[in-house]
C-alpha positions, 0 to 999 in steps of 0.5 A: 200679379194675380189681379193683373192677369184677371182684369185682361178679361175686362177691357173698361177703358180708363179716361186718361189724357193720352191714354184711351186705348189702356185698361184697368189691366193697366191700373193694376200693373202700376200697383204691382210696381209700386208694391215692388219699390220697397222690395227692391229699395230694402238691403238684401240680406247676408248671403243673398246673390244679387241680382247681375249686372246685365239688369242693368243694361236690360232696364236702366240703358232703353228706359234712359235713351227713351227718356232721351229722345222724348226730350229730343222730341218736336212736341216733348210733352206730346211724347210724354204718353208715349214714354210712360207706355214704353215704360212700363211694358219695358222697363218697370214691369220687367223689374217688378217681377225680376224682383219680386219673384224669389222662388220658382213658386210664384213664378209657376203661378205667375205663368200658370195664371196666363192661362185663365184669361186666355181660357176665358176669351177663348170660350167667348171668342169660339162662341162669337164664331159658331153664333155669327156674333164677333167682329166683321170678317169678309162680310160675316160676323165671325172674327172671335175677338173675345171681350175686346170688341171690333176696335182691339181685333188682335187682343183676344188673339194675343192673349190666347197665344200666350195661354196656349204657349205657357201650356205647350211649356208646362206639357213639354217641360215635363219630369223624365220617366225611368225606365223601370218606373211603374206604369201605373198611375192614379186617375188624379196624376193622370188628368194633371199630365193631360192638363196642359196638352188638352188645354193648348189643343183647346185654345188652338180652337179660338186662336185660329178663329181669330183670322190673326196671321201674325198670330198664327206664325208667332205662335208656331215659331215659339211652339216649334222653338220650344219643342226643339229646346225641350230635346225630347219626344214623349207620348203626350208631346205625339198626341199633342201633336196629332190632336193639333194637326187634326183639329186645325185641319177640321176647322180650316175645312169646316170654316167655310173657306175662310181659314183656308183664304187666310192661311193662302194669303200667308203665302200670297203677300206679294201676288195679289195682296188685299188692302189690308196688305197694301196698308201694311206696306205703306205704314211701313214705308212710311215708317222707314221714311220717317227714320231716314228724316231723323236717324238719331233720334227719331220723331219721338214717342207717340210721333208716328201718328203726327206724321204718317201723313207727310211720310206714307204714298197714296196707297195708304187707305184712310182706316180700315172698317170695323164693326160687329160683336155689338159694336157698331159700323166704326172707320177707324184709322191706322195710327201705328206701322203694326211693326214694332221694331219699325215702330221703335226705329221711326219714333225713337232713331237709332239710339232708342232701337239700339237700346230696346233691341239690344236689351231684348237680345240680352234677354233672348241669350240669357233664356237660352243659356239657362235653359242649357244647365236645367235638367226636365222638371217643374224650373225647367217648364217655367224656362221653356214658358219664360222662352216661349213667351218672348220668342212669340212676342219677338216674332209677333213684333214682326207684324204688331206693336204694342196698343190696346188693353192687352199690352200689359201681356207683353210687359208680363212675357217680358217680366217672366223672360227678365226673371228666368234670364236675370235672376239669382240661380237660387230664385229660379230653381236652378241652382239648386238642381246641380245639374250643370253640364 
């Protein structure tokens, strides 16, 4: 699980068939799940709680009904790639931590190990900004993008969202203080209560130099989201806060005008939308027109790309220019709708998206719910990351989809969501708070 995380921060494309836009991040999932076949295959022993019924229908009901509609596809060994990708992000990466993780404890550094990569690019990407050495942005080279180049502008961005919204959970999350507690504390135990809260302000820097507007609101929907769940206002959460509040407004002043034009443009859509926005549109048309033509089924895993042509109006430009961060001047085209449950209803029909969305709705209640019987402490910060992680992703779907070396981090969003949602009591902590209301 370690290695999965560490290897974000090398993108070294693998020369897969059907598989260009994976990384050695990727490789590195798959040996996790083949070490967790045997633990899942092994009897588990007396007195162990099993793991419930609803895995069942978060696991084997959407990786059956993609295995369904790839056979159904025009070109089922086209859809091949298709099916092994939704997979693993979906289906066996989810169940290899759902299994393997059986204490809080390595769930805590499952969570906690997030945070490297997203530090990592985050000091590259905010270099690439103050140096006019990232991607192409309105004529200037300063769109961080980490390690990740021009070609994968949104993986940087996302895996910073992620570090930033597992450090907002672990400062939120935090044990209560009594009343009478002694207010002194160690110069050790006061920078680990700072840890977490100067980490999310610092890895807001990188995330709002990445010019991500979908990013952006995932990021504020979860943190927002989580703040709400945590039910309480501590003097680190205001300074978080105000730290935030501050260093977003210097940096939108600072940026030239460029952050200001991007959070403008938010609201700005429908007005006088850029071709990157008209390009949105039409893939989604296109998407949508796609479904009507084959509601059931859909035009299979890896279909969109085939048949965007046919589907999309003449609105839709032919590629988007990028280029920068030591790449050089590349078109490069619009394969994907960059709206992932567009994406699953055009390729997989209706009963791919009734399964997918459905599964991740189970997950979504579940989070909830255990969040409800856990009082503040350390199961109760992994709760709030565990959630955090998928509403950002849920809310990022509205504006992405899965691609590039950095999907595995949706695969383990979903996999520490499953584990918190799924898994025994006795595995996550909190049966053994007793603190059920």
């Amino acid at each position: 699980m370690a290695a999965v995380t560490l290897l974000l921060a090398v993108p070294v494309p693998l020369p897969l068939p059907g598989a260009a836009a994976t990384g050695v991040a990727d490789l590195a999932s798959l040996f996790l799940v083949l070490c967790c076949v045997p633990l899942l295959l092994r009897p588990r022993p007396a007195g162990a709680e099993r793991l419930s019924p609803r895995v069942l229908l978060v696991v084997a009901v959407p990786a059956v009904a993609c295995a369904v509609v790839t056979v159904a596809a025009g070109d089922p060994l086209a859809a091949v790639p298709g099916f092994a990708r939704h997979l693993q992000v979906f289906v066996l990466i989810p169940l290899a931590l759902l299994v393997a993780l059986r204490a809080p404890g390595p769930a805590r550094w499952a969570a906690a190990l997030l945070l490297l990569p997203a530090v990592v690019q985050g000091t590259v990407g905010t270099i690439q900004y103050l140096t006019g050495t990232g991607a192409s942005y309105m004529g200037e080279d300063i769109r961080a993008v980490g390690t990740y180049g021009p070609q994968n502008v949104m993986g940087m961005a996302g895996v910073v969202a992620a570090g930033m919204v597992v450090a907002v959970a672990f400062a939120l999350g935090g044990p209560p203080r009594a009343p009478d507690a002694r207010r002194t504390r160690t110069p050790r135990a006061l920078t680990r209560s700072l840890a977490a809260p100067l980490c999310a302000v610092a890895l807001l820097v990188p995330l709002v130099v990445s010019f991500s507007r979908g990013a952006w609101i995932a990021t504020a929907v979860a943190c927002a989201a989580m703040l709400l769940l945590a039910g309480r206002l501590s003097r680190r959460v205001l300074l978080l806060l105000a730290c935030g509040s501050v260093l977003a407004v210097g940096l939108a002043a600072a940026g030239s005008g460029q952050v200001a034009d991007r959070l403008t443009s938010i609201v700005r859509v429908t007005d006088t939308p850029d071709q990157s926005v008209i390009d949105r549109y039409a893939l989604w048309d296109a998407a949508l027109t796609m479904w009507r033509e084959e509601p059931w089924t859909g035009v299979g895993p890896r279909g969109f790309a085939d048949h965007r042509d046919a589907a999309a109006s003449v609105a839709l430009s032919s590629g988007s220019d990028t280029g920068g961060a030591g790449w050089e001047f590349e078109r490069q085209q619009l394969l994907s709708p960059h709206n992932m449950y567009l994406l699953v209803l055009a390729e997989q029909g209706l009963l791919g998206a009734t399964a997918t969305f459905g599964a991740w709705a189970v997950l979504l209640v579940g989070c909830l719910r255990r969040l409800r019987i856990v009082p503040p402490g350390p199961s109760r910060r992994l709760g709030l990351a565990a959630t955090g992680l998928l509403l950002w992703q849920l809310v990022n779907f509205l504006y992405a989809d899965i691609g590039g070396p950095t999907t595995v981090v949706t695969g383990l969003a979903f996999g520490l969501a499953a584990w918190w949602a799924l898994a025994p009591e006795s595995a996550t902590g909190v049966g053994d708070t007793g603190a059920r209301r």
